[in-house]
C-alpha positions in Angstrom: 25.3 2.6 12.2 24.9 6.1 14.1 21.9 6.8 16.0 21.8 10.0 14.0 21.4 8.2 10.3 18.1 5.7 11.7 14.6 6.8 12.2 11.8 5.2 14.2 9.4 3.6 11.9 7.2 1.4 14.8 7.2 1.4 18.4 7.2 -1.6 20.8 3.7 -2.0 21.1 3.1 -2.1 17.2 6.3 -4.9 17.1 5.0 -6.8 20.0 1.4 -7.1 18.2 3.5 -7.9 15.0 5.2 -11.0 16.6 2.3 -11.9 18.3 0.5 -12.5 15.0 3.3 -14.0 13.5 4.0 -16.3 16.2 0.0 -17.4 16.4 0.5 -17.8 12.9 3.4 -20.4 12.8 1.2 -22.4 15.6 -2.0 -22.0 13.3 -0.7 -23.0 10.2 1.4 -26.1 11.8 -1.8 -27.5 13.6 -4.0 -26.6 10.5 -1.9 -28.2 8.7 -1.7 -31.5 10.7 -5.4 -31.8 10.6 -5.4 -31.4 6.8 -3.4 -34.5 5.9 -2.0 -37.4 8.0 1.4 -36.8 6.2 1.3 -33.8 7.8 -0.2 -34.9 11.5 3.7 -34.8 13.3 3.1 -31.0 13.7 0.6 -31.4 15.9 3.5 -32.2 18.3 4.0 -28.8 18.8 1.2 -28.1 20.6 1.3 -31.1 22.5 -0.3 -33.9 20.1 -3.5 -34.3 18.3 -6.1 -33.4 21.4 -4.3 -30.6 22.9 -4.2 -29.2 18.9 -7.6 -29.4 18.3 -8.3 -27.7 21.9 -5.9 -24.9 21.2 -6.0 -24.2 17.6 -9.7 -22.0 18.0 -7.7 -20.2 21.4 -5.3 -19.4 19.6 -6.9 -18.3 16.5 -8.7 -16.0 18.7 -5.3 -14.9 20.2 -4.2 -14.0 16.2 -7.3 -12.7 14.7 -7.3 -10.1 18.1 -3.9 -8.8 17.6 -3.9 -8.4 13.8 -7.3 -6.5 14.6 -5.6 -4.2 16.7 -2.8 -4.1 14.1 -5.4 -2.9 11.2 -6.8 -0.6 13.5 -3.6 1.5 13.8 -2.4 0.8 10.5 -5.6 0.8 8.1 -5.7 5.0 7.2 -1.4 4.0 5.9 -3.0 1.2 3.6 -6.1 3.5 1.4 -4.4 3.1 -1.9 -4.4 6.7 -3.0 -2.1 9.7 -4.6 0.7 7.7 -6.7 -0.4 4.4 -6.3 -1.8 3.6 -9.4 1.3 4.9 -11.3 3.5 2.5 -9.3 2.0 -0.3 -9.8 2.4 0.9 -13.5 6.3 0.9 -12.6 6.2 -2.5 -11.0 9.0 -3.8 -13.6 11.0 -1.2 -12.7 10.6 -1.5 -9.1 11.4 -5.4 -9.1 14.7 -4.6 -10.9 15.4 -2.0 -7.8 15.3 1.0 -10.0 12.8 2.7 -7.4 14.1 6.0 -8.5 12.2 5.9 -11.9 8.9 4.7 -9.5 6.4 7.6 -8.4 7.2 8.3 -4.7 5.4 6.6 -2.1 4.2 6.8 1.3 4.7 4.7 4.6 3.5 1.4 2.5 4.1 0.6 -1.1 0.6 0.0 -3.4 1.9 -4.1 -3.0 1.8 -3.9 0.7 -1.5 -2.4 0.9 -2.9 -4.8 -1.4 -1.4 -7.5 1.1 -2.8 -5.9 3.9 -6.0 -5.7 2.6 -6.4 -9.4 1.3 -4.8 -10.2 4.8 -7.5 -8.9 6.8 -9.9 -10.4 4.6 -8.3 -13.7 4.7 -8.6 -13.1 9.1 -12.3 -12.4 9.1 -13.2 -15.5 6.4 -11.1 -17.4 9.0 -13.0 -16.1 12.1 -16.3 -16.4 10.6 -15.8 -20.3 9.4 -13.7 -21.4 12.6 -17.1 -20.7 14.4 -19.3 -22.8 12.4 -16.0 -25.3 12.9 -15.8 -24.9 16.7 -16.5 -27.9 18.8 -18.3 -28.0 21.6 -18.8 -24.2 21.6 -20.4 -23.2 18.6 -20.9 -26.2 15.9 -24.2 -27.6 17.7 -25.9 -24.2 16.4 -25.0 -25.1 12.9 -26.6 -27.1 10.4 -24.3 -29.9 8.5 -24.6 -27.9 5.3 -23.1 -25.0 6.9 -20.3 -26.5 9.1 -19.5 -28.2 5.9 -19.1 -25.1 4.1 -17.6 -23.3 6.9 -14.7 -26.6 6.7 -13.9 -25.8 2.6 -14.0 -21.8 3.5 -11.5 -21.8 6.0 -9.2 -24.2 4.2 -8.9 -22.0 1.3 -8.4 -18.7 3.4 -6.2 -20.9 5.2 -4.5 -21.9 2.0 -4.4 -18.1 1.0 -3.5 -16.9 4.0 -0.3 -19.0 4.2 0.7 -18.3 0.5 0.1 -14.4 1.4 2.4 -14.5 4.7 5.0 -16.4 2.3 5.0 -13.2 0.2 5.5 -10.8 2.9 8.6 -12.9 4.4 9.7 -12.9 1.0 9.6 -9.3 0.3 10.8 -8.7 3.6 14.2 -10.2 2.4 14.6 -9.6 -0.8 14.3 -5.1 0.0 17.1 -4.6 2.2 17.1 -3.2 5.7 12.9 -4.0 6.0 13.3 -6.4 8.8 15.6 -4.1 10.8 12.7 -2.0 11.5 10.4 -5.0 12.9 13.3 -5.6 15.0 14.4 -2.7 16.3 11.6 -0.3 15.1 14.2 1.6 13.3 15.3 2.1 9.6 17.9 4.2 8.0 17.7 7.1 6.7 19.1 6.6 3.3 16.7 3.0 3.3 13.6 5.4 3.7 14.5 7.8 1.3 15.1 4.9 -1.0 11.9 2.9 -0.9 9.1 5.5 1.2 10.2 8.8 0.6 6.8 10.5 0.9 6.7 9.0 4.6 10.3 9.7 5.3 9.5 13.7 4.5 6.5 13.3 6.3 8.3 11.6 9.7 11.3 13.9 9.7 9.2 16.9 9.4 7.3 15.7 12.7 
């Protein structure tokens, strides 16, 4: 496709921090998971086995929690559900049968995506907050049983919703054409951002 028909929709540092979370993710949710059942223990293999799992699962979660931080940071004023929002969600049937045209037009995110990235970060900070009460030897000696065990069920179901959420977002990812192309490469076409963001696409070609 010519250079002339793409236009930059995020630069390298905003992909490398996108990777970096997704990446911590896919190591998070295999080790969570391997301490949640003993079905599901094998995937503690990749991060070495059971002991190396449990040292570098909080490390890690630390590594994740920083990066979608700095993520929300540049991101959060693109995610204020405002302006047309509230009519597309009204239009959701028509937008799932790809008849965006009859949608109100949007911004950089659609109302979906900015629901998701709210519930995301909240999902991150539940995470945080328990995994402390959870962290051995660091932090649990502070704790009291009562709320280390309530820190355990609270980070299994942000856990829980946290994987179901990332699920969606690979899904949707897919199923609108030509949205991974700009984690990839940072660009998007034209014609794709006139299509599914052209509020942002006005906004970005103006600048």
């Amino acid at each position: 496709m010519s250079q002339h028909s793409m236009i930059d929709r995020y630069t390298a540092g905003e992909r490398i921090l996108h990777w970096l979370t997704a990446i911590t993710f896919l190591l998070l949710a295999a080790s969570g998971l391997a301490f949640f059942h003993p079905s599901m223990y094998w995937m503690a293999n990749l991060l070495g086995g059971g002991t190396w799992a449990r040292i570098l699962h909080p490390f890690i979660g630390v590594v994740m929690f920083v990066a979608f931080i700095l993520m929300a940071l540049k991101f959060w004023r693109h995610n204020v559900l405002s302006g047309n929002d509230r009519a597309w969600l009204g239009k959701i049937g028509d937008v799932v049968a790809n008849r965006d045209d009859k949608a109100p037009p949007i911004g950089r995110y659609n109302p979906g995506q900015k629901i998701l990235f709210w519930v995301l970060l909240a999902s991150m900070i539940v995470l945080l907050v328990s995994g402390i009460a959870l962290w051995r030897p660091y932090f649990a000696p502070w704790f009291g049983i009562g709320t280390i065990r309530f820190g355990a069920l609270m980070h299994a179901l942000s856990a829980l919703a946290l994987i179901l959420l990332v699920f969606v977002h690979i899904y949707s990812s897919f199923w609108v054409k030509g949205s991974t192309e700009g984690m990839l490469s940072g660009k998007v076409s034209r014609s794709w951002a006139k299509a599914h963001h052209p509020q942002w696409y006005e906004e970005a070609t103006r600048k």
